[in-house]
C-alpha positions as CSV (number, residue, x, y, z in Angstrom):
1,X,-11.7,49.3,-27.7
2,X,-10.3,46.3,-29.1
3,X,-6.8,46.9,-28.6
4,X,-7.9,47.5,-24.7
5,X,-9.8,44.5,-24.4
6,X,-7.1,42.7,-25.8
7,X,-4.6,43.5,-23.6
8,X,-6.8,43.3,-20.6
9,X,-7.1,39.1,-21.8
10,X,-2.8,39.2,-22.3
11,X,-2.5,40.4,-18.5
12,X,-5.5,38.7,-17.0
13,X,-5.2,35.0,-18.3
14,X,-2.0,34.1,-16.8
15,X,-3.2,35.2,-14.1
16,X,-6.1,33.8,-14.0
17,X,-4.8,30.5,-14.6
18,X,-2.3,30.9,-11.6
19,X,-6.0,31.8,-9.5
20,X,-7.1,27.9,-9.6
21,X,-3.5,26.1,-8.8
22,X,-3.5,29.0,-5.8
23,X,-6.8,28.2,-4.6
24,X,-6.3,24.5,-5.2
25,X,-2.7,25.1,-3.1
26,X,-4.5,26.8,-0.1
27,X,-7.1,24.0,-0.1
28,X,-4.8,21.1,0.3
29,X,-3.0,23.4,3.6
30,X,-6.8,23.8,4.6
31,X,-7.3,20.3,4.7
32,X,-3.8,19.0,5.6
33,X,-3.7,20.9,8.8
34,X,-7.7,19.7,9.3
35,X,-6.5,16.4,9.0
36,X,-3.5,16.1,11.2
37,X,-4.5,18.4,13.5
38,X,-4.2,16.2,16.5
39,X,-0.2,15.3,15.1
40,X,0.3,19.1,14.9
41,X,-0.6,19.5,18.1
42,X,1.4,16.6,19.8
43,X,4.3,18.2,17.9
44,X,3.8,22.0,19.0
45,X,3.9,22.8,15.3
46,X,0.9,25.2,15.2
47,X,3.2,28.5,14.5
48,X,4.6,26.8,11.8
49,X,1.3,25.5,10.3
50,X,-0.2,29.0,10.9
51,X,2.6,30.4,8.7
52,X,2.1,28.0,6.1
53,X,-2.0,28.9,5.9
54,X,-0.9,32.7,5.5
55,X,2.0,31.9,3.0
56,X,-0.7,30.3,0.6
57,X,-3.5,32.7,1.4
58,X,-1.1,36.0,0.6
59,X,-0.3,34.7,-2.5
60,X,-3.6,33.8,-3.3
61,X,-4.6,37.8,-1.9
62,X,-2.1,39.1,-3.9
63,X,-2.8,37.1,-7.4
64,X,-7.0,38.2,-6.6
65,X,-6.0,41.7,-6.1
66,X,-4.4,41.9,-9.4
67,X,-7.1,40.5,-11.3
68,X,-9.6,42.4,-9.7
69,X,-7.6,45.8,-10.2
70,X,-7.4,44.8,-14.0
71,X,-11.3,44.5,-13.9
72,X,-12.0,47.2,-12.0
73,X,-9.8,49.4,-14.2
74,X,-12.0,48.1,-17.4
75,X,-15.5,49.3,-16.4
76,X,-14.0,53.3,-16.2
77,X,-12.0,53.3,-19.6
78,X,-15.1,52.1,-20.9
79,X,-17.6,54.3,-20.2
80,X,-15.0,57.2,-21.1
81,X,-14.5,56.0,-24.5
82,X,-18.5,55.5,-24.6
83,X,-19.0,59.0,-23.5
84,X,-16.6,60.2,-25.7
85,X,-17.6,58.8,-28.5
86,X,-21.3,60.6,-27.4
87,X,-19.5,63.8,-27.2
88,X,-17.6,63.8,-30.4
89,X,-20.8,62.9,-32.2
90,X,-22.4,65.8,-30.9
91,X,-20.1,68.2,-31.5
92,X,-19.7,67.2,-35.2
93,X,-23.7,66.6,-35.5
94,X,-24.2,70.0,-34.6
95,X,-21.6,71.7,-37.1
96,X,-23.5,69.8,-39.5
97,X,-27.1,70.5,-38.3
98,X,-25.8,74.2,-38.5
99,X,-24.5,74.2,-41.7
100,X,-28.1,72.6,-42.8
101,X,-26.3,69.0,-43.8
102,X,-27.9,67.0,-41.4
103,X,-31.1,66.7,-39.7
104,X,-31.4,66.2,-35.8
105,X,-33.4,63.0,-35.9
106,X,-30.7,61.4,-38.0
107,X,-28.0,63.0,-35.7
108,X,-30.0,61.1,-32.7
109,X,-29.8,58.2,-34.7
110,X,-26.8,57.8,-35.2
111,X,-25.9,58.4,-31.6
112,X,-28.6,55.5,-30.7
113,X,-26.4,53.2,-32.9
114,X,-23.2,54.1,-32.1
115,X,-24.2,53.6,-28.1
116,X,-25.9,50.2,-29.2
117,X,-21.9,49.3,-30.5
118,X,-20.7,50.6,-27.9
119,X,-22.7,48.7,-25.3
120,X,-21.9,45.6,-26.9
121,X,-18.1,45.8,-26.4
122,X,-19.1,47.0,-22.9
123,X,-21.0,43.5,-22.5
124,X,-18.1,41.7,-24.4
125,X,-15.6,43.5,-22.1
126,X,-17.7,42.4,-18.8
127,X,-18.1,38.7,-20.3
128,X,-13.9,39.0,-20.8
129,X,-14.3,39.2,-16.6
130,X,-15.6,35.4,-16.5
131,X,-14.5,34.1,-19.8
132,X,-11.0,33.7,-18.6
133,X,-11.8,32.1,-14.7
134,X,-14.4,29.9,-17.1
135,X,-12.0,28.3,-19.4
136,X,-9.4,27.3,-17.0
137,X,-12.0,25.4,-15.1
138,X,-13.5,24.1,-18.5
139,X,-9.7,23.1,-19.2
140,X,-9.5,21.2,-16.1
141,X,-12.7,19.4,-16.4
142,X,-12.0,18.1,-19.6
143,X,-8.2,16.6,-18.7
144,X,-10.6,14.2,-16.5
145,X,-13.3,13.5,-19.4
146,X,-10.4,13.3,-21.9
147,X,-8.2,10.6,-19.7
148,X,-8.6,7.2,-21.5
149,X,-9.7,4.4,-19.5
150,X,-6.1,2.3,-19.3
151,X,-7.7,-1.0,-18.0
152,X,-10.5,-2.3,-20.5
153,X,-12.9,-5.4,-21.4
154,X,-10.6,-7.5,-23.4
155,X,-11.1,-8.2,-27.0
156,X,-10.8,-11.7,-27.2
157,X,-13.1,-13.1,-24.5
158,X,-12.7,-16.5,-23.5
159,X,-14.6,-18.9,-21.2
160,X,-13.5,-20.4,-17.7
161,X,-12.9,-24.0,-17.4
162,X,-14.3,-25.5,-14.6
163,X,-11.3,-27.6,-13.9
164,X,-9.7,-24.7,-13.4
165,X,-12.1,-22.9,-11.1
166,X,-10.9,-21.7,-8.0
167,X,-7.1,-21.5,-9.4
168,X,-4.7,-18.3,-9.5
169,X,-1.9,-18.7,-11.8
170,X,1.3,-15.8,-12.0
171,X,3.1,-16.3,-15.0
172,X,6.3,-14.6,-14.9
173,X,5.1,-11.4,-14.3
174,X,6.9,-8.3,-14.4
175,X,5.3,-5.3,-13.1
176,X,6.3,-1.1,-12.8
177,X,3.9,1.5,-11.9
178,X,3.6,4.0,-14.6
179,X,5.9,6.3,-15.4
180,X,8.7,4.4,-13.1
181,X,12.0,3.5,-14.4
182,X,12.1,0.0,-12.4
183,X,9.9,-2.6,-11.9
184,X,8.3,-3.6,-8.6
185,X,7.4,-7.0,-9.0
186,X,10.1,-9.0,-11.1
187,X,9.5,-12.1,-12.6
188,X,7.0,-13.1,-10.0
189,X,6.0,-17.2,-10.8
190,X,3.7,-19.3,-8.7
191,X,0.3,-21.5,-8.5
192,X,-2.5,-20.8,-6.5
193,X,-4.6,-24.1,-6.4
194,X,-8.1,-24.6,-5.5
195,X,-9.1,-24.8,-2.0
196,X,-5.2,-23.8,-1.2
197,X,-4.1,-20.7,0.9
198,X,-1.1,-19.0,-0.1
199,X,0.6,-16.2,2.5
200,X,2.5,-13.7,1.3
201,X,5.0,-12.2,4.0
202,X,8.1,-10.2,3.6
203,X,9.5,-6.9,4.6
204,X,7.5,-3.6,3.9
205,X,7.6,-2.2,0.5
206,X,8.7,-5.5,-1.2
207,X,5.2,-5.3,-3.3
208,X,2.9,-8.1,-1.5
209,X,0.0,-5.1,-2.0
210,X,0.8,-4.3,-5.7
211,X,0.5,-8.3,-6.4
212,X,-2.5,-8.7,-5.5
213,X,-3.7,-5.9,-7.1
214,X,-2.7,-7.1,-10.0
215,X,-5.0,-10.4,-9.4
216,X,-8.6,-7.7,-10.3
217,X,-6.8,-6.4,-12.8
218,X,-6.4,-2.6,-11.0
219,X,-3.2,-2.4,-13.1
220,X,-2.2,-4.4,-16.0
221,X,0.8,-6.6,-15.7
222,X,4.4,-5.0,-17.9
223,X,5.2,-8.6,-18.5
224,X,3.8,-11.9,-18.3
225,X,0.4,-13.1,-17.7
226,X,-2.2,-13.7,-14.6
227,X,-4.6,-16.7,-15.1
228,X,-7.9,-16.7,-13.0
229,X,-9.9,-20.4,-13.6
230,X,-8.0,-21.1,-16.7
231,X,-8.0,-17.7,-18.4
232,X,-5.9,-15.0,-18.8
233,X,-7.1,-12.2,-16.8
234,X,-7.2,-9.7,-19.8
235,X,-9.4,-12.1,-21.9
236,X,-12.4,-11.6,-19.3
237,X,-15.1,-9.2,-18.9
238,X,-13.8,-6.9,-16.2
239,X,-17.2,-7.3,-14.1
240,X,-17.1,-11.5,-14.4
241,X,-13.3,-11.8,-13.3
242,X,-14.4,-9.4,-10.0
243,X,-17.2,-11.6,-9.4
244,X,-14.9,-14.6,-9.2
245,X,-12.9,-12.6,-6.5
246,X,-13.6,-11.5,-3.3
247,X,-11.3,-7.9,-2.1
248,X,-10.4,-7.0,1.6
249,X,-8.4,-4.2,1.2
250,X,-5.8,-3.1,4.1
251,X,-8.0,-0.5,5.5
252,X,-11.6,-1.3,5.4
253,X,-14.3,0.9,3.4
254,X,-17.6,1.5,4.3
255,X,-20.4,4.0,2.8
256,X,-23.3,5.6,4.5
257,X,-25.7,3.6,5.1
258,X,-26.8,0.9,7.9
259,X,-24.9,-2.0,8.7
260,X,-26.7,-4.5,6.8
261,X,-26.5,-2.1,3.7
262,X,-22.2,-2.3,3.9
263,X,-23.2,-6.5,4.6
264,X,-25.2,-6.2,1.4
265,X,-22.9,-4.2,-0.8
266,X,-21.1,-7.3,-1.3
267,X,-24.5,-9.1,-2.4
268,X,-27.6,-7.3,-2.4
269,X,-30.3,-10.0,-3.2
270,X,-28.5,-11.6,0.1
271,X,-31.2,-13.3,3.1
272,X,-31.5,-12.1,6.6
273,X,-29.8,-15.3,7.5
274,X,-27.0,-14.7,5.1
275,X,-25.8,-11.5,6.6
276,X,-25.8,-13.1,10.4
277,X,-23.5,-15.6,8.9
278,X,-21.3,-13.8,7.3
279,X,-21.3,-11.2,10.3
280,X,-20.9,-14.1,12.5
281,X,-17.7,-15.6,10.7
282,X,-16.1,-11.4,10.5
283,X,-16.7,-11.5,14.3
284,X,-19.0,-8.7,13.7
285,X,-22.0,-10.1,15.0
286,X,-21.0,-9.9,18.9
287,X,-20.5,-5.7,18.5
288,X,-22.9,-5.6,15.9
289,X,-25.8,-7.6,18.6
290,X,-24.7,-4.9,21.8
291,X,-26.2,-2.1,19.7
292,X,-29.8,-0.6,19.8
293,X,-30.6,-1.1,16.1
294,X,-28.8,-4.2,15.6
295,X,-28.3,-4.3,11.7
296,X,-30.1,-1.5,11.3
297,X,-27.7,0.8,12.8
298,X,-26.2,3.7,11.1
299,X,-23.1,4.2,9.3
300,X,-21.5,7.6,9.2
301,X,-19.8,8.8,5.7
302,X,-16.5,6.8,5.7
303,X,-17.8,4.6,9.1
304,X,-16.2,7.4,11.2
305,X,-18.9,6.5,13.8
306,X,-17.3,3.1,14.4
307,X,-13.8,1.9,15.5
308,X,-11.1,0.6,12.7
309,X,-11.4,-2.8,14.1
310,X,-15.5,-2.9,13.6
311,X,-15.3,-1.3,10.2
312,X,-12.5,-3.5,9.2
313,X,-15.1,-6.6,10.4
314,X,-18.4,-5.3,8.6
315,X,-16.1,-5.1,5.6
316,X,-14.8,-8.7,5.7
317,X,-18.4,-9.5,6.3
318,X,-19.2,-7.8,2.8
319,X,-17.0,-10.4,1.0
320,X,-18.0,-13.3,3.3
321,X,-21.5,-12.7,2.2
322,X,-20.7,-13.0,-1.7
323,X,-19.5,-16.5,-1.0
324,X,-16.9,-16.2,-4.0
325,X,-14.6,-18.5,-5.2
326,X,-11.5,-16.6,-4.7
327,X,-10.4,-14.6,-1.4
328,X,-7.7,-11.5,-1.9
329,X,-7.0,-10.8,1.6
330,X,-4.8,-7.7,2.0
331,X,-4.0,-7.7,5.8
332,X,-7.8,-8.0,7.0
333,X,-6.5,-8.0,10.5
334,X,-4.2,-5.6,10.7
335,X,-6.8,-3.3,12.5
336,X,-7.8,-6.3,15.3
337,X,-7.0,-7.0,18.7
338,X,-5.5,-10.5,19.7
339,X,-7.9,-12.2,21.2
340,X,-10.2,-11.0,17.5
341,X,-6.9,-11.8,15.1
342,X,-6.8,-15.2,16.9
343,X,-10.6,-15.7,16.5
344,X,-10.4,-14.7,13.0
345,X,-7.5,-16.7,12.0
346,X,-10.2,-19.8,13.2
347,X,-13.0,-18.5,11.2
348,X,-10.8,-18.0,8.1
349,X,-9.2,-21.5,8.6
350,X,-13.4,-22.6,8.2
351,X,-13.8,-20.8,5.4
352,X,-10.9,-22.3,3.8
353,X,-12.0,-26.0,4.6
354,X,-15.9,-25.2,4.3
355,X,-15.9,-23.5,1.2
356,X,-13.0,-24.8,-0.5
357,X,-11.8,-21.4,-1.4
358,X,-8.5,-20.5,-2.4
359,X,-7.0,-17.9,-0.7
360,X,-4.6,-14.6,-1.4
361,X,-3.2,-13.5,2.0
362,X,-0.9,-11.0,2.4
363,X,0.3,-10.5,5.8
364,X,3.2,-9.1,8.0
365,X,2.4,-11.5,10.8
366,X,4.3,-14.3,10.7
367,X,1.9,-16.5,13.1
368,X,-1.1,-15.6,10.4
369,X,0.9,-17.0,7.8
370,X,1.9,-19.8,9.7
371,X,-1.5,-20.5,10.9
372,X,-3.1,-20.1,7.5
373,X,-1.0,-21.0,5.2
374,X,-0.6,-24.0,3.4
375,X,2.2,-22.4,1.2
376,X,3.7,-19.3,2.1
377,X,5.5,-17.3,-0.5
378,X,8.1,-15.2,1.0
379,X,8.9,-11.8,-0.8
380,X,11.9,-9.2,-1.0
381,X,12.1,-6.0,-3.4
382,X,9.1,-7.5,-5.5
383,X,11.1,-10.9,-6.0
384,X,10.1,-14.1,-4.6
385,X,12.6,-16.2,-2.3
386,X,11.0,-18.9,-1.3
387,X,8.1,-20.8,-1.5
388,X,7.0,-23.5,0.8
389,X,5.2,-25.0,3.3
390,X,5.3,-23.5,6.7
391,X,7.2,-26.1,8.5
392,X,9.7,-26.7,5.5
393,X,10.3,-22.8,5.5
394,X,11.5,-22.6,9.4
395,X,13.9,-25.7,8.8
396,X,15.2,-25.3,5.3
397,X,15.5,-20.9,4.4
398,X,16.7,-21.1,0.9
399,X,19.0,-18.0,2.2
400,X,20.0,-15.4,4.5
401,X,16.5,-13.1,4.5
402,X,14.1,-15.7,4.4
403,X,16.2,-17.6,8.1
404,X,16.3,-14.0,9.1
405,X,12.9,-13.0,8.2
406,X,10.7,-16.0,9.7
407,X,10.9,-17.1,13.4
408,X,10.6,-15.8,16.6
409,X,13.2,-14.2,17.9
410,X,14.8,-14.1,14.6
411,X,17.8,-16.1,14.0
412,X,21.1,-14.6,15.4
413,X,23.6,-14.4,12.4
414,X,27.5,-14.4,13.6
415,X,30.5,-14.2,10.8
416,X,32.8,-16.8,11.1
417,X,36.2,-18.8,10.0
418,X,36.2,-21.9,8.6
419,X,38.7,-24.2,9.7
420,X,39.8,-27.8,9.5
421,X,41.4,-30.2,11.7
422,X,41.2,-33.4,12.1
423,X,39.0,-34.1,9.1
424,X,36.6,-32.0,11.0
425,X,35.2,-28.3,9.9
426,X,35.4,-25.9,13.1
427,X,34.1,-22.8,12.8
428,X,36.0,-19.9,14.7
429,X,34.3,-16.8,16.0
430,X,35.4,-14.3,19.1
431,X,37.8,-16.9,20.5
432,X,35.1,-19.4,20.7
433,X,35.4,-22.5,18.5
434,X,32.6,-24.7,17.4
435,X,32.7,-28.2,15.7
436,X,30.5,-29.2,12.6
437,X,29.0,-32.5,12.5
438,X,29.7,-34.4,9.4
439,X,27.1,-33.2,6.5
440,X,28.0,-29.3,7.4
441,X,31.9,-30.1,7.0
442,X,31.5,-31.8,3.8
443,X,29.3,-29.0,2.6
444,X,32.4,-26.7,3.8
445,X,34.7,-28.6,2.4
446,X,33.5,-29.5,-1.0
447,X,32.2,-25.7,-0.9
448,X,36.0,-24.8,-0.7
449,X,35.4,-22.2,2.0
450,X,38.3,-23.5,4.7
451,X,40.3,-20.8,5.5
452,X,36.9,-18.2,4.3
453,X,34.9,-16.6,6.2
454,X,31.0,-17.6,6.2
455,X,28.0,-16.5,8.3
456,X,26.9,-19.1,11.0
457,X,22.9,-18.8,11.6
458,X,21.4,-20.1,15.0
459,X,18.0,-20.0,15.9
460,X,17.5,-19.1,20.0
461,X,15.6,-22.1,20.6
462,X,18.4,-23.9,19.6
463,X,20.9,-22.8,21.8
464,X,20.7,-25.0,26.0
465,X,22.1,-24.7,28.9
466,X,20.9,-27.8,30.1
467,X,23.8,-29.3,31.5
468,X,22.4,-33.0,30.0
469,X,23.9,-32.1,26.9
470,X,27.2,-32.2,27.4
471,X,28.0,-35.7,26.2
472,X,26.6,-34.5,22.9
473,X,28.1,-30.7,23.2
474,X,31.2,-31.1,24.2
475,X,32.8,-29.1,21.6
476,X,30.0,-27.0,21.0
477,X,30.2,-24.9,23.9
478,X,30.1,-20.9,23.9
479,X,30.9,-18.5,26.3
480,X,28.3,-15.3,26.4
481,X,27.9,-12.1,28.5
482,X,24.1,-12.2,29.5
483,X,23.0,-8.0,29.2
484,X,19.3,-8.6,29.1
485,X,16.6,-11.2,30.6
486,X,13.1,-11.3,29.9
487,X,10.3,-13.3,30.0
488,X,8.4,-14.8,27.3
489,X,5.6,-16.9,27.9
490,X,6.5,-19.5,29.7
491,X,10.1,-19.1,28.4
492,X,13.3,-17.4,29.2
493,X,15.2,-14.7,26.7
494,X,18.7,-13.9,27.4
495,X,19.7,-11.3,25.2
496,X,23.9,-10.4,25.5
497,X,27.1,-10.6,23.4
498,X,29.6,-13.3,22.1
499,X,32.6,-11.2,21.5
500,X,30.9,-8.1,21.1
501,X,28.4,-9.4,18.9
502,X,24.6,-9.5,19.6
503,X,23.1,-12.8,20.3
504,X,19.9,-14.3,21.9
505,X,19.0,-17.6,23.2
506,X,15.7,-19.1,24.3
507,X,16.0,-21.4,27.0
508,X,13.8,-22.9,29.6
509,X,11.9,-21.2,32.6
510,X,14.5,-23.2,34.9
511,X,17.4,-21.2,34.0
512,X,19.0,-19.4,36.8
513,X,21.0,-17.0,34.4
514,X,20.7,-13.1,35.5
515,X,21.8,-9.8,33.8
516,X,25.7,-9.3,34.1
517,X,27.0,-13.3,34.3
518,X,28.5,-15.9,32.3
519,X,26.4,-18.1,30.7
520,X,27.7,-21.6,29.3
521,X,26.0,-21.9,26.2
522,X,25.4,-25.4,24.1
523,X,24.5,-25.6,20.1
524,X,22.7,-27.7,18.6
525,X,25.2,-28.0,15.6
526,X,22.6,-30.0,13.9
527,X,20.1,-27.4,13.5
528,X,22.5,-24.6,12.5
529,X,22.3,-22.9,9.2
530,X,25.9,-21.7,7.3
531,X,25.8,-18.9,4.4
532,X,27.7,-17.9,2.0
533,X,28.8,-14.2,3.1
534,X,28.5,-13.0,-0.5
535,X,25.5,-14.4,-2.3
536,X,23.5,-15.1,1.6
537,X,22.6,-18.4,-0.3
538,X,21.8,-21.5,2.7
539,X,25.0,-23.8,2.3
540,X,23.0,-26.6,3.5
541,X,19.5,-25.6,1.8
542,X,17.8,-29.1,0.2
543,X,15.9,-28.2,-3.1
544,X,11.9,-28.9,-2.8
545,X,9.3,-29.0,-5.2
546,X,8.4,-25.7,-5.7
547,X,11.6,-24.3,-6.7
548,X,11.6,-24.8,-10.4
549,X,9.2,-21.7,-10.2
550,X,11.8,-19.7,-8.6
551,X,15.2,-18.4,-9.3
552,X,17.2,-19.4,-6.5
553,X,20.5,-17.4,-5.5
């Protein structure tokens, strides 16, 4: 009996185990196809999807057949050996009763025990059915209970200092997710002061979302340090740094509930009064006003009964309400129309003045940062390029990216020769020529890149055709093949080529130019940028007072 139950456990436990990741497997097709189920359709996918449901439920049929054939197969063996073991006592009981060696009562009772034994492996055998299913799931469970907590209450726990309040300091800090080879941030160095609001723009994936979730401590910095009001970030009480800070995530949360309860969340001992503010400065209050219940109206689980703008609102609201002294704003507006992102951008300019709050703001918009901003920190591949103030970031990039990155349309980048005549620099592109006024050609010149190529940036706006600047332009002149007008604003586009390379210009509603002429072209050669074609460093960049917190290329 027990060398069949044990071989019963051999075959069935793998299998068993296999069960779970096979049910888990069919569960996450179940819900993936749930999910996208509108994507699938707009792709015609549905045979494919169909197939992919049936691959995970065969092998989940296949891997439950097994099992069960295993069981199954148990329950006969047993009661053979059980019956067998009643026969053969029989048989020799009643030799023995015969022979006068044994009475029948004792013969009885020792079939009453014998059946009693045998019962009990039957019962052992039947719990061998749900032991196995059991203890994988009991496994499972306890790989959650078991995981440590990796972010904890520091040891050493120090107090704020109230000159301090308000102030977000990065100390070069390094930063790689867990388990990854490189780091995502990289020696990442900068001040936020109080009452100051620092926007954070740069291309996707260059870890403006991972910084600031660094700030609430939902990962611990590799390297370096993070100072909130004085103290290091891993010397506070998890639940008093929090309360200093004040989270919009990228895509708003809200719980079931009313709206006043997700208003609350963020303070629950807040006044009647306090939530219409708060909803008032999210520009939730007009949506919130139109329906029956007001406040009182329901939230779905996960807000699915209002629209990504409103939920993003009622969540902004949440962290309006908690009036905190800190504001980590992870694209808030991403989910808005225009006419709300430029409503909000004036009620977050308020709250900035009003409270005197400093403010996080991560953003892809270059106008938020620009409108918001009274530094903007300028981010690529998790290292910082630039910081400055809005205006001294348009006129002085520190390199390549950050010309490319901010402005619109972006700066048109054309590769160049340096030449020199006359104790001039001209630069030399596509048969046009154009000459630099007297600070770029002693740049060139004392740069040693006569006779090198380098990479000439103009901004659109800075390229006329208003015939008034000859006098000055004479010898800044360029030809171009106009492909593609467009209006925008009150503004022409022109969009063509210079010799086969891509160029646009901004000019004036007056101009006459149409798709398939000539234009005459005039530069403003003292507004161009030059860089050097290897490092991308700005040639002409002026060092400001921020950039002993950078590295600079």
């Amino acid at each position: 009996i027990l060398l069949f139950v044990g071989l019963l456990f051999r075959l069935a436990m793998p299998k068993f185990k296999k069960l779970q990741y096979l049910i888990d497997n069919l569960n996450l097709v179940a819900r993936e196809i749930l999910t996208g189920v509108s994507v699938i359709r707009a792709f015609s996918t549905e045979k494919h999807e169909e197939e992919r449901f049936e691959d995970a439920n065969r092998k989940l049929m296949k891997t439950n057949l097994f099992v069960n054939r295993c069981m199954t197969f148990m329950m006969p063996v047993m009661m053979l050996l059980m019956n067998g073991v009643t026969v053969l006592i029989v048989w020799n009981g009643s030799h023995a009763v015969n022979d006068g060696t044994m009475q029948v009562g004792n013969m009885m009772a020792f079939m009453q025990y014998a059946m009693q034994i045998i019962m009990a492996f039957l019962m052992i055998t039947m719990m061998s059915i749900m032991i196995p299913r059991a203890s994988v799931a009991a496994a499972r469970i306890n790989e959650v209970m078991e995981a440590e907590v990796s972010i904890r209450d520091g040891e050493e726990q120090e107090k704020p200092r109230e000159e301090k309040k308000g102030e977000v300091v990065f100390e070069h800090v390094d930063f790689a997710y867990p388990g990854a080879q490189e780091c995502t941030l990289t020696d990442i160095n900068f001040t936020a002061r109080k009452g100051e609001t620092v926007a954070f723009i740069g291309s996707t994936g260059s870890g403006k979302s991972t910084l600031v979730n660094l700030i609430p401590r939902f990962f611990d910095v590799t390297k370096g340090r993070i100072l909130v009001d004085g103290v290091d970030i891993r010397h506070m009480k998890l639940s008093d740094l929090r309360d200093r800070i004040g989270y919009v995530p990228q895509k708003g949360v809200l719980f079931s509930g009313t709206i006043d309860s997700n208003i609350r969340y963020g303070k629950d001992e807040a006044t009647g009064e306090e939530v219409q503010r708060a909803a008032s400065i999210a520009q939730a209050w007009e949506f919130i006003q139109e329906k029956e219940d007001g406040v009182n109206s329901a939230i779905a689980q996960g807000g699915t009964n209002v629209s990504g703008g409103q939920k993003q609102r009622v969540a902004i609201g949440s962290v309006i309400v908690r009036q905190p002294k800190a504001y980590l704003m992870d694209e808030p507006l991403s989910n808005l129309d225009a006419k709300l992102r430029t409503q909000m951008r004036v009620e977050l300019s308020k709250i900035h003045r009003r409270l005197n709050a400093t403010i996080i703001y991560v953003t892809h918009d270059q106008v938020e940062a620009m409108t918001l901003g009274t530094r903007i920190v300028v981010m690529k591949a998790g290292v910082i390029q630039q910081v400055a103030a809005p205006s001294d970031l348009y006129q002085n990039p520190v390199n390549k990216f950050v010309a490319g990155f901010i402005g619109s349309p972006a700066m048109n980048f054309i590769e160049a020769r340096v030449e020199r005549e006359n104790g001039a620099a001209w630069l030399s592109f596509a048969g046009q020529r154009i000459r630099m006024n007297a600070n770029c050609s002693r740049k060139l010149f004392d740069g040693g890149y006569v006779g090198r190529d380098i990479i000439l940036g103009i901004r659109p706006e800075d390229i006329h055709d208003n015939c008034e600047f000859d006098h000055r332009m004479e010898h800044n002149r360029m030809t171009m093949d106009v492909q593609v007008r467009e209006m925008l604003g009150a503004e022409v586009l022109l969009h063509g080529t210079i010799g086969g390379t891509d160029i646009s210009a901004k000019l004036s509603p007056e101009c006459a130019l149409r798709q398939g002429e000539n234009a005459s072209l005039y530069l403003d050669v003292n507004r161009i940028k030059l860089f050097d074609p290897r490092t991308e460093a700005n040639l002409l960049y002026i060092r400001s007072q921020y950039d002993e917190n950078i590295r600079i290329s």
